[in-house]
N, C-alpha and C positions, 0 to 999 in steps of 0.2 A: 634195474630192480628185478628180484626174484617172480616166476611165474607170468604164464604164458596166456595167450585170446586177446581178443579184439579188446576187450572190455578194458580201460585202466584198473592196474589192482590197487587196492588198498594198503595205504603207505603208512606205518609207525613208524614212530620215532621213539630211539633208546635215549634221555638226556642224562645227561651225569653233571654232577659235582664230588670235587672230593673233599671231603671232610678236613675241616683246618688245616687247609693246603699249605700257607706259609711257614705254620710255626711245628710243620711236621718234615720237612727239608731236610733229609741229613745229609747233613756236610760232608760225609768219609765219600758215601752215592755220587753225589755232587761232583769233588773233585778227580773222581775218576773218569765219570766223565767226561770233562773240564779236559784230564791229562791226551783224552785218545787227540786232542784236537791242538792243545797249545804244549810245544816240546821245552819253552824256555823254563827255567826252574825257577827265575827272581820272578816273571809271572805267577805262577803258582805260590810261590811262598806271599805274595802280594794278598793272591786272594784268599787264600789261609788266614790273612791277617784280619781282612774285612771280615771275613766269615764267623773268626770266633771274637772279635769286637765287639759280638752285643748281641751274643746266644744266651736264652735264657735257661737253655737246659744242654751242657755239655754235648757236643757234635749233634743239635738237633736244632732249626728252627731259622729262622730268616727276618729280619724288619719288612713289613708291609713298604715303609715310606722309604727306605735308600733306593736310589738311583739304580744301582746294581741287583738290586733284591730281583725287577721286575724281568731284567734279562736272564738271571739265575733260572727264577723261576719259570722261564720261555724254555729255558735250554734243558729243564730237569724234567718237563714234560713231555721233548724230543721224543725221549724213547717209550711213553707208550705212542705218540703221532705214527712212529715208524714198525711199532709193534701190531698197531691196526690195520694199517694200511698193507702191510709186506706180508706182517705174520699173520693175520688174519683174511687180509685180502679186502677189507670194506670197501665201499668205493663210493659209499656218500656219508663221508665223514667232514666234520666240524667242530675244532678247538678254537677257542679264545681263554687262554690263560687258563683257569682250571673248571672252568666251564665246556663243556662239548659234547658234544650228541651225532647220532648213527640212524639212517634212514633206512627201512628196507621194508618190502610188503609181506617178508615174512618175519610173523611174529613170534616164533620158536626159535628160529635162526638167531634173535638178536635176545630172548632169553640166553642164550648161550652164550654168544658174543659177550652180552653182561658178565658172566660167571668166569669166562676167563680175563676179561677185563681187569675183573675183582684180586684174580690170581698172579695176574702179573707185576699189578702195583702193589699185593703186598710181599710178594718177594723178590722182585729185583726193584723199589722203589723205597717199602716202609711206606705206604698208602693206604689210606683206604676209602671208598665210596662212601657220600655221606647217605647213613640210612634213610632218608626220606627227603633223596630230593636224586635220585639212582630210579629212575620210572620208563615204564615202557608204557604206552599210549597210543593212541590213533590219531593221524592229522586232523581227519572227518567224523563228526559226531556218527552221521549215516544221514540216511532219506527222511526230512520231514515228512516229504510227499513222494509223487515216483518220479519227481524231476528235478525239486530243489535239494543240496546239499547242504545241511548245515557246518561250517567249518570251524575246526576245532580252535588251529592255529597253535605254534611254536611259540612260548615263552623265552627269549632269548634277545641276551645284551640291553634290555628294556624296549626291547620290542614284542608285540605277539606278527608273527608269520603267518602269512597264509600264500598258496599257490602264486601269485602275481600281485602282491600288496603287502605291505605293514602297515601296523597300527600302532601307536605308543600304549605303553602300558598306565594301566590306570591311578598307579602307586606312582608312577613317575609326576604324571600330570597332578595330582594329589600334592607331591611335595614342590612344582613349579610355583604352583598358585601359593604354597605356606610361604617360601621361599620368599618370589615377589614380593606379596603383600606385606611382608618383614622387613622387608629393603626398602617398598615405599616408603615406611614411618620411620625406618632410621633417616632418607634423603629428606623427609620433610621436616625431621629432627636437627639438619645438618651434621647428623653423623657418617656420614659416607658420601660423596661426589656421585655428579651425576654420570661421571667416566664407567664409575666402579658399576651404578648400578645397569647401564646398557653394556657394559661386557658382560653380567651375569643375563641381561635377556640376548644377546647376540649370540653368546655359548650354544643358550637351551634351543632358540630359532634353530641354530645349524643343526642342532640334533633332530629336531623334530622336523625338518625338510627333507631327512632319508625317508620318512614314513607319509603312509598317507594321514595330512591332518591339515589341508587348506579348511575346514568347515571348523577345524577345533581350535585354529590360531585365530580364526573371523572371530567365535563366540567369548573365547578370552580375549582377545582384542577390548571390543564393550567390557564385556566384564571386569577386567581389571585396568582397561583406560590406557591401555599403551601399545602401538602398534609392533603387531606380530606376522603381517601379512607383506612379503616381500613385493 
């Protein structure tokens, strides 16, 4: 991290999303890429086929749900990963598909960092940042007092982040609980197996065991009647 003294400095984060990522993909971008890497030509011609299979707008756009879409769209955001990293130099960077965010304790630094960001997906990509959800922030609210810190915490992948912890996000646990209690009255409707409805709590458990939440799977536990605590 930028900036020197005893003292830890103060760490923002740049987060990004880009603005309707998948059905903004052009295919011409795409398969040039595609060519530095695969030389056969009945490859290429294969993925031409897929590609314009089910474009809603002429050399533009991708399905969210094909199988291919989601490595396309890994491989088309390659090049800002390698444009951040090489070309700009970042060194606490983080992509998950079109989500990803930049750490640094200075806050001018990553003002910029954004701007060219902004510049390089839209002209070697056809991208762009979505207007309001492209923020720069502080980890740390600051000092409630002269010792305790308030923590802000990273919004990311349905977690919020802090220094040595996660939390689930509140939207998530919000639609756990709609979710379940939906799937009780179908199981007690016999409209769905009791198979079906502990693979949807077995999913959400494994999610919610990367974060901290033994105290939140105890109280829905009670609360919705079915065990959450491993």
């Amino acid at each position: 991290m930028r900036g020197g003294g005893r003292k830890s400095p103060k760490i923002f984060c740049l987060k990004c999303d880009i603005s309707k990522y998948f059905e903004s993909i052009n295919h011409r971008i795409l398969l040039e890429i595609l060519k530095k890497k695969i030389a056969d030509r009945k490859v290429v011609w294969l993925i031409e086929e897929i590609l314009n299979s089910s474009e809603e707008k002429p050399g533009i756009g991708i399905p969210i749900g094909n199988l291919t879409s989601q490595l396309f769209a890994n491989i088309y955001l390659n090049e800002i990963d390698q444009f951040v990293k090489h070309g700009l130099r970042a060194k606490y960077y983080i992509r998950y598909m079109d989500d990803f965010l930049l750490l640094d304790s200075d806050k001018k630094y990553l003002h910029k960092i954004k701007e060219e960001i902004q510049e390089f997906l839209k002209n070697k990509l056809n991208l762009e940042l979505h207007p309001k959800k492209a923020n720069i922030f502080p980890t740390e609210k600051g000092l409630r007092s002269s010792r305790v810190v308030d923590p802000e915490g990273i919004d990311f992948l349905g977690y919020i982040i802090f220094g040595n912890y996660r939390l689930l996000r509140k939207s998530t646990i919000k639609r756990f609980i709609k979710r379940t209690k939906f799937y009780q009255r179908k199981l007690k409707e016999g409209l769905i197996d009791s198979e079906k409805f502990n693979n949807s709590l077995q999913s959400w458990l494994s999610y919610a065991c990367f974060g901290k939440s033994w105290r939140l799977r105890q109280n829905l536990s009670g609360r919705l009647g079915i065990k959450l605590i491993k």
